[in-house]
Backbone as JSON Lines, residues from 0, in Angstrom:
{"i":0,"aa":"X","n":[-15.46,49.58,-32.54],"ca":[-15.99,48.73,-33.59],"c":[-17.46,49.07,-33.78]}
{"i":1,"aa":"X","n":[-17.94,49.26,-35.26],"ca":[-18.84,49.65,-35.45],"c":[-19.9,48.57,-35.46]}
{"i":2,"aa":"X","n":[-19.77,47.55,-36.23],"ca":[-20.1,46.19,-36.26],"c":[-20.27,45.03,-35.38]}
{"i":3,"aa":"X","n":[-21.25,45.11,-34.77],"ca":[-21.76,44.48,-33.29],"c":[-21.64,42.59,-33.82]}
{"i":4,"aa":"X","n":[-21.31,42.13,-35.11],"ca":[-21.34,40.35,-35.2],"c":[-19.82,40.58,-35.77]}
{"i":5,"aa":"X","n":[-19.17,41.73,-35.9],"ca":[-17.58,41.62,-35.86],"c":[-16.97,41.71,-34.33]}
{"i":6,"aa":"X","n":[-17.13,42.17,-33.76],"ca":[-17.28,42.37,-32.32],"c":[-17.51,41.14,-31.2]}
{"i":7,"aa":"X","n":[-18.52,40.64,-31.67],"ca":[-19.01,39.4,-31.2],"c":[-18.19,38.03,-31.17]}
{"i":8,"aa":"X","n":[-17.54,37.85,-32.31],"ca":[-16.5,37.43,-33.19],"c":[-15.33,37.93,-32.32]}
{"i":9,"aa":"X","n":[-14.67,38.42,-32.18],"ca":[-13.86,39.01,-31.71],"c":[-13.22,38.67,-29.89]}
{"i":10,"aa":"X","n":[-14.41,38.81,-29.26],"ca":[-15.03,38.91,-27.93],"c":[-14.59,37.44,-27.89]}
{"i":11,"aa":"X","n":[-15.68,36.82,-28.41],"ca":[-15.48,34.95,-28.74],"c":[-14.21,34.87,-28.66]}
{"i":12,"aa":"X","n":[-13.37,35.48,-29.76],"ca":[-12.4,34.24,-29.98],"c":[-11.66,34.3,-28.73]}
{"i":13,"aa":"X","n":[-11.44,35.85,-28.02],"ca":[-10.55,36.05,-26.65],"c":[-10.78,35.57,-25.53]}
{"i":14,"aa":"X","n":[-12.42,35.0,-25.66],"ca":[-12.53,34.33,-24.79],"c":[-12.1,33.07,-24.8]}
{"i":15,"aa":"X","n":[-12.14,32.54,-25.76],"ca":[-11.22,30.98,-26.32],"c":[-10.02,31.01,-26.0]}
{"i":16,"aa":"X","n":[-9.47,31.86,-26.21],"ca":[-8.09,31.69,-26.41],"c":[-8.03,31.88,-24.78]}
{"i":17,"aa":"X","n":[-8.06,32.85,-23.54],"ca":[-8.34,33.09,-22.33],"c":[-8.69,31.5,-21.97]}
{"i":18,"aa":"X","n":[-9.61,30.63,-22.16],"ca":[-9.99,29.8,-21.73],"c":[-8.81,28.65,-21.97]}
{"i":19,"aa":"X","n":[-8.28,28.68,-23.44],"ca":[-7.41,27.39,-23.4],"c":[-5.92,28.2,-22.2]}
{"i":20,"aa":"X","n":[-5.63,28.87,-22.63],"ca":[-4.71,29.13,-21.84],"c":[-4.63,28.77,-20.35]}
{"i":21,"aa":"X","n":[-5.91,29.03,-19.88],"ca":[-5.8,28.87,-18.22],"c":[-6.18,26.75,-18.69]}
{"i":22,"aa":"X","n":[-6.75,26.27,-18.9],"ca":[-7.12,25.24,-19.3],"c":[-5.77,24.25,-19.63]}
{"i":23,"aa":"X","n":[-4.55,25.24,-20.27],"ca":[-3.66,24.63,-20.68],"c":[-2.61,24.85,-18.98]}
{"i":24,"aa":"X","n":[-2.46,25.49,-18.48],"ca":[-1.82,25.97,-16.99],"c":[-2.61,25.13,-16.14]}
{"i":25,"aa":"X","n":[-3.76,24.77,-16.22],"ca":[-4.08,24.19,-14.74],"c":[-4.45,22.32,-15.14]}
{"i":26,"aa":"X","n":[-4.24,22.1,-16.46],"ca":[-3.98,20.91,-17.18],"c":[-1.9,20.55,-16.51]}
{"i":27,"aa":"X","n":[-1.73,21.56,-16.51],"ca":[0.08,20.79,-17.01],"c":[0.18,20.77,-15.29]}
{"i":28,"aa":"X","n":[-0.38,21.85,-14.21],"ca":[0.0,22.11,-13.24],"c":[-0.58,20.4,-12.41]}
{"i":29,"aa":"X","n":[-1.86,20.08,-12.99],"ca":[-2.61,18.87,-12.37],"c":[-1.53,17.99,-12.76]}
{"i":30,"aa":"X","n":[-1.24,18.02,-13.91],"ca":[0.01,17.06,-14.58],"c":[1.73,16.86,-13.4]}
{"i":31,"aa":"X","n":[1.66,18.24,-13.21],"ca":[2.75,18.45,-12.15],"c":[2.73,17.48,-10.8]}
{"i":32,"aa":"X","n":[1.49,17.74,-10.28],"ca":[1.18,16.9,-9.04],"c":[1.15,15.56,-9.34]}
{"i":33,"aa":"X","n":[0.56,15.53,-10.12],"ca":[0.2,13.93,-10.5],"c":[2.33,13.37,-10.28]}
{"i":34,"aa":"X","n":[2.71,14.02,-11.37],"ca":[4.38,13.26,-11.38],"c":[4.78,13.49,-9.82]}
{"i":35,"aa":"X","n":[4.58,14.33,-9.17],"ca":[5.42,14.74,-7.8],"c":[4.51,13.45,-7.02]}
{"i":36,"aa":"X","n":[3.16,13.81,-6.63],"ca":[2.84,12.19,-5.93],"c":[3.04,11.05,-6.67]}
{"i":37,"aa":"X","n":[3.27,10.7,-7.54],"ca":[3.93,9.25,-7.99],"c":[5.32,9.17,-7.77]}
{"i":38,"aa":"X","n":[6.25,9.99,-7.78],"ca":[7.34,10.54,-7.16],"c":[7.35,9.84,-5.64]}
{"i":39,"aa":"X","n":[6.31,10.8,-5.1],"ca":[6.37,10.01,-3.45],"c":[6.18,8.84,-2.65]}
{"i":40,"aa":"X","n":[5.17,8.63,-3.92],"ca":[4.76,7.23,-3.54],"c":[5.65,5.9,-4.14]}
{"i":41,"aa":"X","n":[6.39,6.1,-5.09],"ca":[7.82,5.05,-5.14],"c":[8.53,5.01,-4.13]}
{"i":42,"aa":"X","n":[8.69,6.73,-3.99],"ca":[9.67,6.14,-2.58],"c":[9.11,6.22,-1.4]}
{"i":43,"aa":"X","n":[8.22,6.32,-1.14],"ca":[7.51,5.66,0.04],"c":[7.71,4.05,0.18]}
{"i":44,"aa":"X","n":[7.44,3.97,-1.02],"ca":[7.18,1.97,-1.3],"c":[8.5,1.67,-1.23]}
{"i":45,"aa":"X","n":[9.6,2.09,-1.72],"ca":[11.06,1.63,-1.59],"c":[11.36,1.98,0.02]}
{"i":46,"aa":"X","n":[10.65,3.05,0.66],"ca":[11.41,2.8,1.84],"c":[11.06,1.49,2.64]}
{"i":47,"aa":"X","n":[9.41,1.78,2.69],"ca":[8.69,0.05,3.12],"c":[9.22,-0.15,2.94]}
{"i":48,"aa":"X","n":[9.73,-1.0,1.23],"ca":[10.53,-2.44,1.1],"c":[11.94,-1.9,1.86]}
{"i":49,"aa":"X","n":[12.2,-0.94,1.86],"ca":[13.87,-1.59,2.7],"c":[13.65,-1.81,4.22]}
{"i":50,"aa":"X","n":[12.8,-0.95,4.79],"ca":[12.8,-0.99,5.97],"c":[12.48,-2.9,6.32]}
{"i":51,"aa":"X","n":[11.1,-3.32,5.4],"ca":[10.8,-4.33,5.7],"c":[11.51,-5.64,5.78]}
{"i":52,"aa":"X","n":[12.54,-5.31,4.62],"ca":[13.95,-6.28,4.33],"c":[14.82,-6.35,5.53]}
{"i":53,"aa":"X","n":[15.32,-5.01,6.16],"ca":[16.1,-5.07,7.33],"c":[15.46,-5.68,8.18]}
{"i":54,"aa":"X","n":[14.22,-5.09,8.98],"ca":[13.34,-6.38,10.12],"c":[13.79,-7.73,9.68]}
{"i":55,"aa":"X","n":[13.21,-7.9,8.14],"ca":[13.32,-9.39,8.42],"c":[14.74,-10.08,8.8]}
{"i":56,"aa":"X","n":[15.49,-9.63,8.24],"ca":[17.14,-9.83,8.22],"c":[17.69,-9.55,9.71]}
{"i":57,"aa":"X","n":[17.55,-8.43,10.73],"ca":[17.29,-8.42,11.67],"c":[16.56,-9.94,12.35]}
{"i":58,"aa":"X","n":[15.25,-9.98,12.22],"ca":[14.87,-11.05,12.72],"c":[15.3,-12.72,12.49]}
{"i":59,"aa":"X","n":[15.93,-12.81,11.46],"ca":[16.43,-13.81,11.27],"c":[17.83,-14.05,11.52]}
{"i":60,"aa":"X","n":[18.57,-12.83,11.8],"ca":[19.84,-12.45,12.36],"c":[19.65,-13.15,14.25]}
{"i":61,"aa":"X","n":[18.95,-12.72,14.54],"ca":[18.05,-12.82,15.91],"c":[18.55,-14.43,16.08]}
{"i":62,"aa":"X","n":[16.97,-14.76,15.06],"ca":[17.07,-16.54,15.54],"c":[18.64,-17.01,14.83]}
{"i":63,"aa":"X","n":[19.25,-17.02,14.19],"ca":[20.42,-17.21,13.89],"c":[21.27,-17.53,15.32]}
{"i":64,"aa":"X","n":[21.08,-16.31,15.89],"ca":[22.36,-16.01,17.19],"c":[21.52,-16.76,18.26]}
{"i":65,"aa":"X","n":[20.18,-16.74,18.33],"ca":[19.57,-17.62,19.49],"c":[19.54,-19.63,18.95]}
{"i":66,"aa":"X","n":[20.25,-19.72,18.31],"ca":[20.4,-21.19,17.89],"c":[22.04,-21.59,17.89]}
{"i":67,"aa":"X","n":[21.98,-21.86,19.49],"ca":[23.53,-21.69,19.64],"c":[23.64,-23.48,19.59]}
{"i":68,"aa":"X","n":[22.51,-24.28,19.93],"ca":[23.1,-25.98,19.68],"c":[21.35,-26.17,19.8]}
{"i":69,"aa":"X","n":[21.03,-27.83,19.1],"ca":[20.23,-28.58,19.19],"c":[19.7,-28.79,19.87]}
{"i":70,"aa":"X","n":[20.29,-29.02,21.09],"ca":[20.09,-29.82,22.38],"c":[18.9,-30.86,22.47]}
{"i":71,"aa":"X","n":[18.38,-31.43,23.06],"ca":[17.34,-32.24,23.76],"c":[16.23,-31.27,24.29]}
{"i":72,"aa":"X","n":[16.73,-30.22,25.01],"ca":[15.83,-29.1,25.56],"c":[15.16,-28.24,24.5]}
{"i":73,"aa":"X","n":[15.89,-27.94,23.12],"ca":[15.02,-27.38,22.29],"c":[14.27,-27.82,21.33]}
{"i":74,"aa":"X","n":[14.49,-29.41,21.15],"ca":[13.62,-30.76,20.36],"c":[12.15,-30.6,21.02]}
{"i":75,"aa":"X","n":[12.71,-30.39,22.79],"ca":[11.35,-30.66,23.42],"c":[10.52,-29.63,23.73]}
{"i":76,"aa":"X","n":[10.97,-28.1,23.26],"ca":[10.31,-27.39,23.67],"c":[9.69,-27.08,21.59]}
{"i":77,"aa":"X","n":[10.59,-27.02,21.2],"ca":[9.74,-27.51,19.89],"c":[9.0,-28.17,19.73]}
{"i":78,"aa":"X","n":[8.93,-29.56,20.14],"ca":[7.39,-30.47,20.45],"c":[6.47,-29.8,20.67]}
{"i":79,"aa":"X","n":[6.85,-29.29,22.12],"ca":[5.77,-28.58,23.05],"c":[5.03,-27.63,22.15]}
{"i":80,"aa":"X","n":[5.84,-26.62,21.53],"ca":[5.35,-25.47,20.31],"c":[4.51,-26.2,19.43]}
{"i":81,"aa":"X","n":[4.52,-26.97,18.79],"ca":[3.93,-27.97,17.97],"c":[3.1,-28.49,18.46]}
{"i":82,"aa":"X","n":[2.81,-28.98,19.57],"ca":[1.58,-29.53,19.97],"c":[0.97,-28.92,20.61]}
{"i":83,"aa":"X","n":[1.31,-27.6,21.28],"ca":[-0.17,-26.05,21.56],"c":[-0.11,-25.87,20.41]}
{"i":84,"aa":"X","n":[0.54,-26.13,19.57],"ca":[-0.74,-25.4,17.95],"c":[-1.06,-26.25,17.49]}
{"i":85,"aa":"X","n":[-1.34,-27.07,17.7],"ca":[-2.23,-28.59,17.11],"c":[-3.28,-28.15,18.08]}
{"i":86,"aa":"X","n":[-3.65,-28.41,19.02],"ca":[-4.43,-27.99,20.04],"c":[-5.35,-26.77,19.84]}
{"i":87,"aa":"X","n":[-4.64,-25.91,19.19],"ca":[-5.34,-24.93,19.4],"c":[-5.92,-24.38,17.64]}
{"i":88,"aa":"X","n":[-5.45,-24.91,16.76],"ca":[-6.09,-25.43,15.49],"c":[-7.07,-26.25,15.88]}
{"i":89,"aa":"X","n":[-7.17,-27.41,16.35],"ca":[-8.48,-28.55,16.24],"c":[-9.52,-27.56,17.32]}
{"i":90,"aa":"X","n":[-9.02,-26.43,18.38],"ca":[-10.21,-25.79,19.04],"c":[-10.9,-24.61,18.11]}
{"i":91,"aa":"X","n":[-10.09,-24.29,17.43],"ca":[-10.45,-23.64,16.27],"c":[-11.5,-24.23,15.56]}
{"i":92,"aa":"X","n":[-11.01,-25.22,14.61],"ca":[-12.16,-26.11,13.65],"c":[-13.05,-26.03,14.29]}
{"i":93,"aa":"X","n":[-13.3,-26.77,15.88],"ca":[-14.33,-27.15,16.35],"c":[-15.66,-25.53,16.69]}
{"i":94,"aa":"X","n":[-14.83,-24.81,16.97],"ca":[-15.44,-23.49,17.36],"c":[-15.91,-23.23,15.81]}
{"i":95,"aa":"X","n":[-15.63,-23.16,14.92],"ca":[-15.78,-23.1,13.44],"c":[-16.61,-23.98,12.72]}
{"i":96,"aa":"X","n":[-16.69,-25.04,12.91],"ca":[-17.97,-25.78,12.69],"c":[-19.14,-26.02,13.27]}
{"i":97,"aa":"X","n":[-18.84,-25.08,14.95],"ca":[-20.13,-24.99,15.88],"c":[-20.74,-23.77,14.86]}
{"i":98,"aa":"X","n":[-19.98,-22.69,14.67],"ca":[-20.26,-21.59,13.95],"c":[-21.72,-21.92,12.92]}
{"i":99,"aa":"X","n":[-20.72,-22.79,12.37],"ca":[-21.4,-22.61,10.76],"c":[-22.58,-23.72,10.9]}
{"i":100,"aa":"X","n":[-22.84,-24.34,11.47],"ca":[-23.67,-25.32,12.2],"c":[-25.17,-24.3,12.84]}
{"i":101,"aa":"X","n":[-24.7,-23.57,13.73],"ca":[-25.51,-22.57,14.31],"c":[-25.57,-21.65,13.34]}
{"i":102,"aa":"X","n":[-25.36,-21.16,12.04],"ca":[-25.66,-20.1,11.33],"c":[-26.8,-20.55,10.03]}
{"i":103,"aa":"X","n":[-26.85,-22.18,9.73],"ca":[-27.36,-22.5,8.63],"c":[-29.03,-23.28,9.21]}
């Protein structure tokens, strides 16, 4: 080419076109990943939720089979459960209002 602003012209546009191309490949390829980790991460989250569903079902399967009668013995050890956590709530508050007492 004899014409150095035909040339120039020329040069340009291949470089444009060079540029969208890779621009358009590493656009669709980012695009690629993007769908494949959202991909993984559903089922990541569906496995959590199932796994987490079985524990619980499991665990409530558990107390199910460990609640074989009422009795008197488990009224009173239920009390008992109930009143160490009363106990240990009001040592709480109290530790909690020494807190905030000593901080202000």
């Amino acid at each position: 080419m004899s014409n150095p602003l035909l040339q120039a012209f020329f040069v340009g546009r291949a470089v444009a076109e060079v540029m969208n191309e890779r621009l358009e490949v590493a656009l669709t390829d980012a695009l690629s990943e993007f769908g494949k980790f959202d991909a993984e991460a559903r089922e990541h989250l569906r496995q959590f939720t199932e796994e987490v569903t079985e524990r619980a079902n499991r665990a409530a399967e558990a107390a199910n089979a460990g609640q074989t009668g009422t009795g008197a013995s488990d009224s009173i050890d239920l009390q008992a459960n109930i009143d160490e956590l009363r106990a240990e709530i009001a040592l709480l508050r109290n530790e909690l209002q020494r807190y905030r007492s000593s901080s202000v």
